[in-house]
N, C-alpha and C positions, 0 to 999 in steps of 0.2 A: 484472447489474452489481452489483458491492459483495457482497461475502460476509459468511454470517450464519451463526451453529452448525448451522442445518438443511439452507443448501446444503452445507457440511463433511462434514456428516452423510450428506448424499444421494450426495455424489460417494465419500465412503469406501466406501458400501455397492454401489456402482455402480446406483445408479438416475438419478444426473444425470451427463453426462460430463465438465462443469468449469463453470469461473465466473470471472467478471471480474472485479480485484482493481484497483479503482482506490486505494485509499489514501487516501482525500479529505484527510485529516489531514494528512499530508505533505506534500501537492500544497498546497494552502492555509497550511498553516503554513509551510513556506519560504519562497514568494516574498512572503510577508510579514516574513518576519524577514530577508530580503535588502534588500526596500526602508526596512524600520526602520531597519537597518544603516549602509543609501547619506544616508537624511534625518536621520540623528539623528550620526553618526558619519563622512560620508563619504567612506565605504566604495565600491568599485566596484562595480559589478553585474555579476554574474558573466557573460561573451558566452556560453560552453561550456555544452555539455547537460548539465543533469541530471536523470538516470532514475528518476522517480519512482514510475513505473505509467504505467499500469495491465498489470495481469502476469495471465496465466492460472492461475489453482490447478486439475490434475486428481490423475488416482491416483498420479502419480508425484512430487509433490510435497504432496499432501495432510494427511500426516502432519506434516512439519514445518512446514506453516501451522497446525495444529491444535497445534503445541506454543507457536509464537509468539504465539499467542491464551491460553493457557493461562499463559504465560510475563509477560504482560500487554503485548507488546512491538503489537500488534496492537487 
């Protein structure tokens, strides 16, 4: 759970097969700034999903999680 430069690292070089990409930041920081929204501003809360994570990063996707990190978006 949660990726780190060394799981990055392990699944580029294929010694791990992937990892679990919860987000926590995301996941936490919206539905907080959703309910900030509804009590400060009343605002709806939103009924509809939104996909925050948790998402699998392996080889096929690795690279551009490594640039996202890099990128500081991560």
């Amino acid at each position: 759970m949660n990726i780190d430069g060394a799981a990055l690292s392990n699944i580029k070089s294929g010694t791990q097969v992937c990892a679990i990409d919860q987000g926590p930041y995301t996941m936490g920081f919206l539905s907080v700034a959703i309910l900030n929204a509804h009590v400060n501003y009343g605002l709806d809360v939103t009924t509809r999903e939104v996909l925050t994570g948790p998402s699998v990063v392996d080889a096929s996707d690795v690279d551009l999680t490594i640039k996202g990190v890099k990128a500081g978006a991560r």
